[in-house]
C-alpha positions in Angstrom: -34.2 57.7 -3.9 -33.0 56.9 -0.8 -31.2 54.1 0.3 -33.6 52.3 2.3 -36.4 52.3 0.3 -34.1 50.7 -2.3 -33.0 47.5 0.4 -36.1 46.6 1.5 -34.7 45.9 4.9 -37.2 48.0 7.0 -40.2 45.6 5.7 -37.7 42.4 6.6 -37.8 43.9 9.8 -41.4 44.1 9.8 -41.6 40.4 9.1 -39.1 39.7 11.4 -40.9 41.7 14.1 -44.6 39.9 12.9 -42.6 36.6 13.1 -41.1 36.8 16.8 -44.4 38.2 18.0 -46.6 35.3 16.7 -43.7 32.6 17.6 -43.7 34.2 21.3 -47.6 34.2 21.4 -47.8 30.6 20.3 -45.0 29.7 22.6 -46.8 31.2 25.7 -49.9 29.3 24.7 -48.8 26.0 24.6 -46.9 26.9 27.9 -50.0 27.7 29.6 -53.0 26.4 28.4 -54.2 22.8 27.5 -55.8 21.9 24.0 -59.1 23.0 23.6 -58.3 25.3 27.8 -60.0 29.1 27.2 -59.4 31.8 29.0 -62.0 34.7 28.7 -60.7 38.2 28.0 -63.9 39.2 27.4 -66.5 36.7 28.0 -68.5 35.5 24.7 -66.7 37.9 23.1 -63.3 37.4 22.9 -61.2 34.1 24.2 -57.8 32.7 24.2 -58.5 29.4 23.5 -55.1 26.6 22.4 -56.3 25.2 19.4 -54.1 22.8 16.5 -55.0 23.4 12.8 -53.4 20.2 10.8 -55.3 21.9 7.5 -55.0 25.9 6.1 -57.1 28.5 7.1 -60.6 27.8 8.8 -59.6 23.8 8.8 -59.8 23.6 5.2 -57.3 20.3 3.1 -56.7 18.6 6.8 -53.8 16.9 6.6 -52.0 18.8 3.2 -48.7 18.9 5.2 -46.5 18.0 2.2 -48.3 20.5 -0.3 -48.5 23.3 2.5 -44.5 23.2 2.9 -44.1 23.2 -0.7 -46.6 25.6 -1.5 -45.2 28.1 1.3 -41.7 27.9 0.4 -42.5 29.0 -2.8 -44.5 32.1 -1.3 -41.8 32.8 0.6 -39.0 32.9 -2.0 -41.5 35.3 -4.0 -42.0 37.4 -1.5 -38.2 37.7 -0.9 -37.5 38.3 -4.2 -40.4 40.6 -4.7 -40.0 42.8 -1.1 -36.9 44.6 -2.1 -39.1 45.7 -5.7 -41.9 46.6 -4.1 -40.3 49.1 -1.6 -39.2 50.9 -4.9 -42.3 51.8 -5.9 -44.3 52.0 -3.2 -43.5 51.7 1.6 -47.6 50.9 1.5 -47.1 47.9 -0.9 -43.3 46.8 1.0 -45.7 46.8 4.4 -48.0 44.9 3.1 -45.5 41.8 1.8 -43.5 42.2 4.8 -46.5 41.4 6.7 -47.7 38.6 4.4 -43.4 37.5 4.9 -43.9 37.0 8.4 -47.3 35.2 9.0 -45.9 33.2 6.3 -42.6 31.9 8.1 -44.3 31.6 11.5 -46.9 29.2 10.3 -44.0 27.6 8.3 -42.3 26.8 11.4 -45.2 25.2 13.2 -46.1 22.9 10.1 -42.6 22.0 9.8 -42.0 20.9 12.9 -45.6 19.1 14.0 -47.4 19.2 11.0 -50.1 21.6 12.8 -50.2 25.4 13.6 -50.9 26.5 17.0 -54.2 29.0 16.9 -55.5 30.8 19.7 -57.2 33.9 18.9 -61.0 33.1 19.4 -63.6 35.8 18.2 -66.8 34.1 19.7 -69.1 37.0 19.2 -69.2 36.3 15.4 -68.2 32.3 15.7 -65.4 32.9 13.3 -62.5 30.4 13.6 -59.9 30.1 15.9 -56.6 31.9 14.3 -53.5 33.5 15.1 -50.9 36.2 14.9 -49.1 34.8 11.5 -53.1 34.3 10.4 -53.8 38.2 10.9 -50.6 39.3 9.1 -51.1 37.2 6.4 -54.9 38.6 6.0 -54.1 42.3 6.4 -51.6 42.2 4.2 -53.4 40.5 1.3 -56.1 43.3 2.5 -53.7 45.9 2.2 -52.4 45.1 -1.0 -55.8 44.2 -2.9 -56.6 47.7 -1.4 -53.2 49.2 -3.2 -53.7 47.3 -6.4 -57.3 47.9 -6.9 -57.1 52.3 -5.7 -54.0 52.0 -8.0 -56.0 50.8 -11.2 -58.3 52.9 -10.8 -56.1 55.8 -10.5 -53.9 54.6 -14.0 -57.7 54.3 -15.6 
């Protein structure tokens, strides 16, 4: 095996990279937009809009702040601990925790320090809810690894 896939270090750098990019997006937001401010990329379609989520995904347990911090630290030491294993045995798997890594700490960073997470990323055609960067790497990479476990049961059985 080679030495890489051993550290685990190229899927902390995809956290890192999935970290910096939704820190930087949310930064720019709040720079230039207003709460509740839109700007149309394409109109009805797809918006930038600022929008603060005090609860977890879609607006769910509002005002959880305590038990979110707790409950993410705890994700996040796993998915330290488990990173490293996972690039063993399979990059697709590593990817997929190194995304889940760094949607994890961005959000982190915005409850910690307001108690809400900055969301901007507003797909209007369907009415879905606001989100953001952290939100998409933590979705694709629970996708991608229900995708791995489930293609790898069925090929052990």
């Amino acid at each position: 095996m080679e030495r890489r896939s051993l550290t685990g270090w190229p899927y902390y750098g995809l956290a890192l990279f999935v970290f910096i990019l939704d820190r930087a997006t949310k930064a720019w937001v709040v720079r230039t937009l207003s709460l509740g401010e839109t700007i149309p990329l394409w109109p009805g379609v797809f918006h930038i809009t600022a929008h603060e989520n005090a609860g977890a995904a879609f607006g769910l347990l509002q005002g959880a702040r305590p038990l979110f911090l707790f409950l993410t630290v705890g994700v996040v030491a796993g998915l330290l601990w488990m990173l490293p294993q996972a690039a063993r045995r399979s990059p697709f798997e590593a990817s997929a925790y190194g995304l889940i890594l760094g949607g994890a700490l961005g959000n982190f960073v915005d409850r910690a320090a307001t108690g809400r997470v900055v969301d901007f990323l507003d797909v209007r055609m369907i009415h879905y809810p606001i989100f953001n960067v952290a939100d998409s790497a933590i979705t694709v990479g629970a996708g991608l690894l229900a995708w791995h476990f489930l293609v790898r049961r069925r090929e052990a059985g």
